[in-house]
C-alpha positions as CSV (number, residue, x, y, z in Angstrom):
1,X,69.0,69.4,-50.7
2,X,65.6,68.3,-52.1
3,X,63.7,71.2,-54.6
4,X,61.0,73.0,-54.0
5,X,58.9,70.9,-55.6
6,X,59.5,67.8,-54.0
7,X,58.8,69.5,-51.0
8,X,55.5,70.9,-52.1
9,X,53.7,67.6,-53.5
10,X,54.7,65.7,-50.1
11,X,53.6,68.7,-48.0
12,X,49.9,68.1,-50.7
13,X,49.9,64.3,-50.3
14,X,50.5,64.5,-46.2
15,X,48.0,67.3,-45.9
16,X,44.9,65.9,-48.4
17,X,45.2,62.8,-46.5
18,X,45.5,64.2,-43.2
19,X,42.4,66.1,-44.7
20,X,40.0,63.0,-45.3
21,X,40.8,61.9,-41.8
22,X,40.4,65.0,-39.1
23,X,36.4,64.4,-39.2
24,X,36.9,61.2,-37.6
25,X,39.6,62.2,-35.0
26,X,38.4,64.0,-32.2
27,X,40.5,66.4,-30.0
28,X,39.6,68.2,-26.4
29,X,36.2,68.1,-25.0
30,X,36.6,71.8,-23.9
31,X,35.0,74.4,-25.4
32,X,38.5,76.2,-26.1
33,X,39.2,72.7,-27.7
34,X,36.1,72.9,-29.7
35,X,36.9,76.1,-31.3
36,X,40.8,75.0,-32.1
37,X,39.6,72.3,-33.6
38,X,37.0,73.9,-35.8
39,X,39.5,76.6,-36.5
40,X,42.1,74.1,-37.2
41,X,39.8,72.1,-39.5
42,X,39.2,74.9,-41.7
43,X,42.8,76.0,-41.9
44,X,44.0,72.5,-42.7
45,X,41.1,72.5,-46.0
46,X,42.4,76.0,-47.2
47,X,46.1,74.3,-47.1
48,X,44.7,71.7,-48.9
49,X,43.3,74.0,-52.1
50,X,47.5,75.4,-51.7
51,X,46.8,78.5,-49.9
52,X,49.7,78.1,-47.2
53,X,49.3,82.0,-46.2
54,X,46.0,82.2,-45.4
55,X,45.9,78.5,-43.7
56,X,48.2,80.4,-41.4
57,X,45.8,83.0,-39.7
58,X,43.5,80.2,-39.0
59,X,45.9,77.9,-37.4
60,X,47.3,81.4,-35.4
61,X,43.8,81.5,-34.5
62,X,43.4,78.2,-33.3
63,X,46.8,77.9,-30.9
64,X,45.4,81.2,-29.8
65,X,42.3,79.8,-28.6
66,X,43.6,76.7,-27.4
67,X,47.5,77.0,-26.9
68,X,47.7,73.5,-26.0
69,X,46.2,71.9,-29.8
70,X,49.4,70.5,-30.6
71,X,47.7,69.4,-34.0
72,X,47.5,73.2,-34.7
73,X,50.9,73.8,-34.3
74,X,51.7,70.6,-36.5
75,X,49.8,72.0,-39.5
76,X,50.8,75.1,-39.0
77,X,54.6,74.0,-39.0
78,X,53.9,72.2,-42.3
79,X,52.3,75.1,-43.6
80,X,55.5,77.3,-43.0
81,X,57.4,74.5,-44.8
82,X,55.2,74.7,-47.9
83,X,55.5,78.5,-47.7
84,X,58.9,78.5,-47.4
85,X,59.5,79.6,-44.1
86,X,61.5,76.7,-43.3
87,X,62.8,78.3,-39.8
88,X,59.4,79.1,-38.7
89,X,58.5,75.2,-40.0
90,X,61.2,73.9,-37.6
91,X,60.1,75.8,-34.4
92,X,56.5,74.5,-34.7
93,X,57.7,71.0,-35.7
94,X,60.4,70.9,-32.7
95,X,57.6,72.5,-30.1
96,X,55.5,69.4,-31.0
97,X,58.0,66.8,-31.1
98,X,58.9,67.8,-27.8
99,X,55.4,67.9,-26.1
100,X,55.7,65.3,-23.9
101,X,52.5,66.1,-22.0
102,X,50.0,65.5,-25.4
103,X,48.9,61.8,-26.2
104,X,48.3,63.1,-29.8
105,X,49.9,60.7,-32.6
106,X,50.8,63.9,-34.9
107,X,53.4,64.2,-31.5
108,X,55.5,61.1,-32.9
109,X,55.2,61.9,-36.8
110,X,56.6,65.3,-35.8
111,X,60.3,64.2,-35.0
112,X,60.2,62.7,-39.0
113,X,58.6,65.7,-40.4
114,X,61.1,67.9,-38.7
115,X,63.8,65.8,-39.3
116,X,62.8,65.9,-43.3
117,X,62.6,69.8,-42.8
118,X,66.1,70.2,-41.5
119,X,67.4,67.7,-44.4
120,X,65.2,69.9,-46.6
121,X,67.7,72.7,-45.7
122,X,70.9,70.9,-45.6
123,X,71.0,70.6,-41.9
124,X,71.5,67.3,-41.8
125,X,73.5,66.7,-38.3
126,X,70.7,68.4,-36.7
127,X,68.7,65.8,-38.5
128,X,69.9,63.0,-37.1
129,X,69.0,63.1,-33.2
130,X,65.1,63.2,-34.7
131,X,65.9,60.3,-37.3
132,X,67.1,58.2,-34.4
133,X,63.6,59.5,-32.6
134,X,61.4,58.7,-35.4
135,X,63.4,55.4,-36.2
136,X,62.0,54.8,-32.2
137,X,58.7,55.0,-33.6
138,X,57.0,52.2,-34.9
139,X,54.8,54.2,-37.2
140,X,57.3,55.9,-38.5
141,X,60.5,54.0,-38.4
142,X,60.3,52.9,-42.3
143,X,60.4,56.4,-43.5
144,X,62.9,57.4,-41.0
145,X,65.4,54.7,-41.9
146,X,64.6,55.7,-45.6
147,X,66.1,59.6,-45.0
148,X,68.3,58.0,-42.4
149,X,70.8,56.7,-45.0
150,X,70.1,60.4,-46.9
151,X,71.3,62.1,-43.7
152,X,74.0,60.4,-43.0
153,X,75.3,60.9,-46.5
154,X,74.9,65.0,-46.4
155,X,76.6,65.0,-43.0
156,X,79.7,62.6,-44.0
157,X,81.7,66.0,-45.3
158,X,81.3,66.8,-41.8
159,X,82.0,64.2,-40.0
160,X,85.7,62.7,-39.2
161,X,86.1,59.1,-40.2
162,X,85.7,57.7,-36.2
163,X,82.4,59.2,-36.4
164,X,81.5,58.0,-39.5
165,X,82.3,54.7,-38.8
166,X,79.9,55.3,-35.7
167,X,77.6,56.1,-38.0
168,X,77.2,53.2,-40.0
169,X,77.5,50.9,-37.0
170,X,74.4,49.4,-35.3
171,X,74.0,47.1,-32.6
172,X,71.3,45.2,-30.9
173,X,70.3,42.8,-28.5
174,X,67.6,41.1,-26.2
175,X,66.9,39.2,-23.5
176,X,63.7,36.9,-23.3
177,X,62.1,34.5,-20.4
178,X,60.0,32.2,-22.2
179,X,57.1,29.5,-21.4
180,X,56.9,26.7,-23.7
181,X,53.9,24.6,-23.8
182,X,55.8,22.1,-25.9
183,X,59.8,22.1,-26.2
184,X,60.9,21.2,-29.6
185,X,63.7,19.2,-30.1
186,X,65.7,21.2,-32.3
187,X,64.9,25.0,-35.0
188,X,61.5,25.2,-36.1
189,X,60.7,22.8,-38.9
190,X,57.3,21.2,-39.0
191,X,58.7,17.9,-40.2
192,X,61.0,17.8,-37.5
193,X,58.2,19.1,-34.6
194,X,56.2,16.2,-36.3
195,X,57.6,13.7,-36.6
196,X,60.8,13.5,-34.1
197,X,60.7,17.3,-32.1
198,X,57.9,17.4,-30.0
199,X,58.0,16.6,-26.9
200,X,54.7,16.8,-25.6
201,X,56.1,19.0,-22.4
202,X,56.1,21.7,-21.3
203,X,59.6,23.9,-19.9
204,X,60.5,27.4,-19.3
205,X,63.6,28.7,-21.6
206,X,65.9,32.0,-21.4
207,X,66.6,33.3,-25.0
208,X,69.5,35.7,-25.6
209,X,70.6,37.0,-28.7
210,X,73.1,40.0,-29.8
211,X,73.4,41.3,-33.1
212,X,75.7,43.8,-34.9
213,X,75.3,45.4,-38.4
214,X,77.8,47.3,-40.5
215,X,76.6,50.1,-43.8
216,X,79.1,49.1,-46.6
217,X,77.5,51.3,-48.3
218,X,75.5,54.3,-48.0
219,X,74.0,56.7,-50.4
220,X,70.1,58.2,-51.1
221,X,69.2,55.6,-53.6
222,X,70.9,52.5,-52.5
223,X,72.5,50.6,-48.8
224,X,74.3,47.8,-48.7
225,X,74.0,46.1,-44.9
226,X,76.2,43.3,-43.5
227,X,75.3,41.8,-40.2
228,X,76.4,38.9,-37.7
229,X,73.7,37.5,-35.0
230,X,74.1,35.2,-32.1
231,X,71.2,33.5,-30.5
232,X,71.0,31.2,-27.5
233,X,68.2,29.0,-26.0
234,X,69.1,28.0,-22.4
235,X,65.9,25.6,-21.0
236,X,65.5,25.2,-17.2
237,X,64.8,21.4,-17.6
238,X,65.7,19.7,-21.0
239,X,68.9,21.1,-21.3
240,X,69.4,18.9,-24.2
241,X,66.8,21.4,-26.3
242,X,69.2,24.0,-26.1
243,X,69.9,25.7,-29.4
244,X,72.7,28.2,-30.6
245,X,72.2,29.9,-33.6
246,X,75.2,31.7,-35.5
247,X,73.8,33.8,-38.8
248,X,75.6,36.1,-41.1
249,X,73.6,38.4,-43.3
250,X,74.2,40.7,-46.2
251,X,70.8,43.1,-47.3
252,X,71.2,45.5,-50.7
253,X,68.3,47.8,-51.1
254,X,67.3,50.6,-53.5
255,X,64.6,53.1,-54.3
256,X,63.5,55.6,-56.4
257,X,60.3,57.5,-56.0
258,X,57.2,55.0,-56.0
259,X,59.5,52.0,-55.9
260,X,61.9,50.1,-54.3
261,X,63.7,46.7,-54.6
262,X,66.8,44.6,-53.1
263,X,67.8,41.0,-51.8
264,X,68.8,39.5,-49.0
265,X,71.2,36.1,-48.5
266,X,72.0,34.8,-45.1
267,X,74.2,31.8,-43.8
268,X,72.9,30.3,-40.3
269,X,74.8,27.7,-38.3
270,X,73.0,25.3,-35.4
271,X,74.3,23.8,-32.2
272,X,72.1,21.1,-30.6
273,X,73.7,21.3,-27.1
274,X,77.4,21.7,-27.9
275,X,76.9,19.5,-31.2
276,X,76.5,21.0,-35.3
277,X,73.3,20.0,-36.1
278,X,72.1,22.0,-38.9
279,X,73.5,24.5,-41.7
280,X,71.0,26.3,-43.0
281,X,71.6,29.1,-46.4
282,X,68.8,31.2,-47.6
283,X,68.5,34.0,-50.5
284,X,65.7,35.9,-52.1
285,X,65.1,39.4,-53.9
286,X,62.1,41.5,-53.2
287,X,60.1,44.4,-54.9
288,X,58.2,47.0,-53.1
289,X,55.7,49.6,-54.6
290,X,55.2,52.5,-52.6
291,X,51.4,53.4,-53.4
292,X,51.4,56.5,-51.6
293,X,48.7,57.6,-48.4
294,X,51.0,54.6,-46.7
295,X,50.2,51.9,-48.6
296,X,52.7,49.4,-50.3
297,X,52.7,46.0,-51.9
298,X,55.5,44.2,-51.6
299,X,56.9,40.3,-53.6
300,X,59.2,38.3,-53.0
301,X,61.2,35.3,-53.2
302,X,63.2,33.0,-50.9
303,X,65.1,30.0,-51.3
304,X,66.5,28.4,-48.8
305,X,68.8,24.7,-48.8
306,X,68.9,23.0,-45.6
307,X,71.5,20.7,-44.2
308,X,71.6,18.2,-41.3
309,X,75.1,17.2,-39.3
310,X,73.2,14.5,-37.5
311,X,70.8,11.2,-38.6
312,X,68.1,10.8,-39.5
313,X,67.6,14.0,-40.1
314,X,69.9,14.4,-42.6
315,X,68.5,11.6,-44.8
316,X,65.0,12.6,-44.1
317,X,64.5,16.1,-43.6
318,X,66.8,18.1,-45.6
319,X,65.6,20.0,-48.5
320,X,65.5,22.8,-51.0
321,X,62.0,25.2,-50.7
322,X,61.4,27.8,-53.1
323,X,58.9,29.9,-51.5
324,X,57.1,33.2,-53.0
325,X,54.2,35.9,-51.6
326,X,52.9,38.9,-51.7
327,X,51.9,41.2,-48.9
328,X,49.6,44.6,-49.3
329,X,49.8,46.6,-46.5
330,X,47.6,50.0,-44.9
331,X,48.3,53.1,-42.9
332,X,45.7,53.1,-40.7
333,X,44.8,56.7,-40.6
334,X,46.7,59.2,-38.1
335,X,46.4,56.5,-35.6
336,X,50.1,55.9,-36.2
337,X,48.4,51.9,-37.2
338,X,49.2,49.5,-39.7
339,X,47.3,46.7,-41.4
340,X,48.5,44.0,-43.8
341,X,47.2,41.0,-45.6
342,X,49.7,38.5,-47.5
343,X,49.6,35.7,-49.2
344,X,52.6,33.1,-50.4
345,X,53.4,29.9,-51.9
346,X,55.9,27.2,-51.1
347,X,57.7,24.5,-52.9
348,X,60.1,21.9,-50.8
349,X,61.5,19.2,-53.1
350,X,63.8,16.9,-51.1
351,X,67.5,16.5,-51.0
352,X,67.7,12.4,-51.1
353,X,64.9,10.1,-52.0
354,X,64.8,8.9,-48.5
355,X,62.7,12.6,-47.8
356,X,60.3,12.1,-50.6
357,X,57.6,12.0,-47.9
358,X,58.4,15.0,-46.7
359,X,57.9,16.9,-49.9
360,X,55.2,19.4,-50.5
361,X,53.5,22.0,-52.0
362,X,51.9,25.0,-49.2
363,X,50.1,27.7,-49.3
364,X,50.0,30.4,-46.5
365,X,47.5,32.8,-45.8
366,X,47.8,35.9,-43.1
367,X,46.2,39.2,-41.9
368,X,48.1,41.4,-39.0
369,X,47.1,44.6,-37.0
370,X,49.2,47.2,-35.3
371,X,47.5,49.9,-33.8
372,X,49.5,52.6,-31.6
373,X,48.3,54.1,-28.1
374,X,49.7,57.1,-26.1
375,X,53.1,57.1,-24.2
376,X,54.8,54.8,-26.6
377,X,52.7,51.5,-26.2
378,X,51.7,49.8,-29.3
379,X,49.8,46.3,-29.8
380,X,49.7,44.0,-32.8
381,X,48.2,41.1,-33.9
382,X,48.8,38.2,-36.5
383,X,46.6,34.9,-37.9
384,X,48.5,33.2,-40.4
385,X,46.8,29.9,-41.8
386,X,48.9,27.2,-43.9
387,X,47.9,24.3,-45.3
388,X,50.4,22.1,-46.9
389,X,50.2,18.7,-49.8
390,X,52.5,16.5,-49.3
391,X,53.8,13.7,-52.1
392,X,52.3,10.9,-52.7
393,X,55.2,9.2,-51.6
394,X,53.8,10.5,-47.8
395,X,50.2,8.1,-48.3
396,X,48.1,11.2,-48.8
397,X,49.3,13.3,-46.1
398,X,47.6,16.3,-45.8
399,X,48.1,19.4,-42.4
400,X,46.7,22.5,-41.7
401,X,47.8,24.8,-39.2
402,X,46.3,27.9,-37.4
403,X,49.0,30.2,-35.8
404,X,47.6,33.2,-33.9
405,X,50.2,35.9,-32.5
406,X,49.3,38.9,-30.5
407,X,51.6,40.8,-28.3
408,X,52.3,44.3,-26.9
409,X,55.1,46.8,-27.0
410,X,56.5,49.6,-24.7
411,X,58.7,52.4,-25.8
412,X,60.6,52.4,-22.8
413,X,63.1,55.6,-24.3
414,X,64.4,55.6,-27.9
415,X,66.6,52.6,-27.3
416,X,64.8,50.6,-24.8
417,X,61.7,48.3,-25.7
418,X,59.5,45.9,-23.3
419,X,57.7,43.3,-25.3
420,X,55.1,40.5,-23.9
421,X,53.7,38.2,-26.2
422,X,52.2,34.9,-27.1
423,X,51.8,32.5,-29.6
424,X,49.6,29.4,-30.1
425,X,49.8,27.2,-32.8
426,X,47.1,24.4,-33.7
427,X,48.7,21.9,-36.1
428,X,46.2,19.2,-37.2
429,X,47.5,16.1,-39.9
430,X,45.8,13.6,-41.4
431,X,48.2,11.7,-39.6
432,X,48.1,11.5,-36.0
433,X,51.9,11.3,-35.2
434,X,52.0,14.9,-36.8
435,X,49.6,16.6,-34.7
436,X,50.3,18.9,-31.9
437,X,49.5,22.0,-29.8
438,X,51.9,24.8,-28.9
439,X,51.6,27.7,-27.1
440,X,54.5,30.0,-26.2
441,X,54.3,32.7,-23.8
442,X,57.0,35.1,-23.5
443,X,58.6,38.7,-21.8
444,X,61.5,40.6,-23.2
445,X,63.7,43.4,-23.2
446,X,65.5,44.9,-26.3
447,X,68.5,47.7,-26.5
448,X,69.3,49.6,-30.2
449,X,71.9,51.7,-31.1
């Protein structure tokens, strides 16, 4: 159970920032809306100065004269908690989690705040059905994975060791119907797309992938995930494109307050048709800084060792990269919205001195945009320009490439998600034969448990 004083300074830091952002949100266009809101307003400042009590009356006196302001009954629920009343907290906070009839965002951060005020007072299996709600929610899934593992931990002297199991289980998977502009012969590698993968046609392609995870460990300050994925590519005309992908994965992560760091290593095998065709091993650690009012800056590092079953590729193309980057990203307000902006440098250094053309030095560029609408529909959006030196031992070889992603997600129920999306990448060379366009439209359907 979390002090009284933890609880206070997050109740401060969620209210002062909800603060600086009411006067651009707007509410009802009623004139019972009008009054909430002002009535509302006010109470939410006099929270902020830490007078929970007499934030109270004025949020009474704003459901009163507008009993449908859910944003009322939200501040008024974290007003209760900062008072103390944690039982009053979680009948506010439960009335607007389940107001399924408001488009408000406060609506989906109300599952996580309740869910925080139930772990607050030990009540952690009660917790969990909101966790899983919030986790649903792309705006507020970080945090809820974060008091996830918390919950799970309070309820595991509770729980009998099938259930726990249960617990730490998670499983996934997806079904995609894809256009592809221009089929590439075999995983995505520039070199490969370049110089020996693209096809210059185009072919439709049905991706399906499955995916299981496993908590080895679980505690407040630190999981430990394994994970096994399965992916295959099955094209309606060049059958011989079709990949399968076999990955193993094992994620460590802690945290404490304002920071948090881990690593991540995974093994992935490649079938070309029914033939091995590339091992691929990859491992880096990371380091995020939590910088409070939702943003956080996070660096890492990858390295990842390629390794071909089949000429020329493995004479030519394999390679070691060593690859690092930053990325800074923004809470956009109560929208529920994220931004981020990231930058990140790579190093490939060839595996045989046949490759040498293929070495280089990049560096990557990217912005992205998620913004979240009512009834569970959320769009994003993604630029990410790279432009890479190779050797000398390519003749002055020299690419750029633009990669614009946008796409948009529906919430079909906790578990359920419909995605459409597309991609278009604009590779240009200084040499011709590694040029090409691509553009990839696609429709999916994911399940998580």
């Amino acid at each position: 159970m979390r002090s009284d004083g933890q609880l206070n300074m997050k109740a401060f830091t969620l209210l002062r920032f909800a603060l600086c952002l009411f006067c651009v949100l707007s509410s009802s266009s009623s004139a019972a809306g009008l009054s909430s809101e002002a009535l509302w307003s006010k109470g939410l400042a006099v929270l902020g100065n830490g007078e929970p009590e007499a934030a109270i009356e004025l949020f009474d006196r704003a459901i009163a004269a507008d009993p449908a302001e859910v944003r009322a009954r939200f501040y008024r629920g974290l007003a209760y908690r900062m008072a103390g009343e944690r039982e009053r907290a979680v009948s506010d906070l439960r009335a607007v989690a389940e107001a399924t009839g408001s488009r408000d965002p406060v609506v989906g951060r109300a599952a996580l705040e309740l869910a925080e005020t139930l772990l607050d007072a030990g009540r952690a299996e009660e917790a969990l059905p909101w966790l899983d709600k919030a986790q649903a929610n792309a705006t507020t899934r970080a945090d809820a994975e974060r008091l996830a593992a918390e919950a799970k931990q309070q309820a595991g002297g509770t729980l009998d060791e099938g259930a726990e199991a249960r617990s730490r289980l998670s499983l996934s998977a997806s079904s995609k119907l894809e256009y592809d502009s221009n089929v590439p012969l075999g995983p995505e590698d520039a070199d490969l797309r370049g110089l020996y993968g693209i096809r210059n046609e185009q072919d439709g392609r049905v991706v399906l992938a499955a995916s299981a995870g496993y908590a080895l460990h679980h505690s407040a300050q630190a999981d430990v995930v394994g994970s096994y994925t399965v992916e295959q590519s099955l094209h309606f005309d060049h059958s011989d494109s079709n990949i399968q992908r076999h990955q193993v994965a094992l994620a460590a992560a802690m945290g404490h307050d304002r920071l948090s760091w881990g690593a991540a290593g995974s093994y992935s095998f490649y079938l070309l048709g029914d033939e091995s065709f590339l091992s691929d091993v990859a491992f880096g650690p990371w380091v995020r800084i939590h910088q409070g009012r939702g943003a956080d800056f996070a660096l890492s590092y990858r390295l990842r060792r390629s390794y071909f079953h089949q000429a020329p590729f493995d004479s030519l193309s394999e390679g070691i990269i060593h690859s690092v980057g930053g990325l800074q990203s923004f809470e956009l307000g109560d929208s529920g919205g994220r931004a981020t902006a990231g930058y990140r440098f790579e190093r490939r250094e060839s595996a045989e001195a046949a490759g040498d053309a293929f070495a280089y030095n990049a560096h990557s560029a990217s912005i992205g945009l998620l913004w979240m609408f009512p009834r569970e529909f959320a769009a994003d959006a993604a630029y990410v320009f790279r432009h890479a030196d190779y050797d000398e031992a390519s003749r002055g070889r020299d690419d750029d490439e633009h990669r614009v992603v946008f796409g948009v997600t529906k919430q079909l129920s906790p578990a359920w998600a419909l995605r459409v999306a597309h991609e278009s990448r604009f590779h240009d060379s200084s040499q011709a034969s590694f040029e090409y366009r691509r553009h990839v439209t696609s429709l999916s359907l994911a399940v998580r448990y």
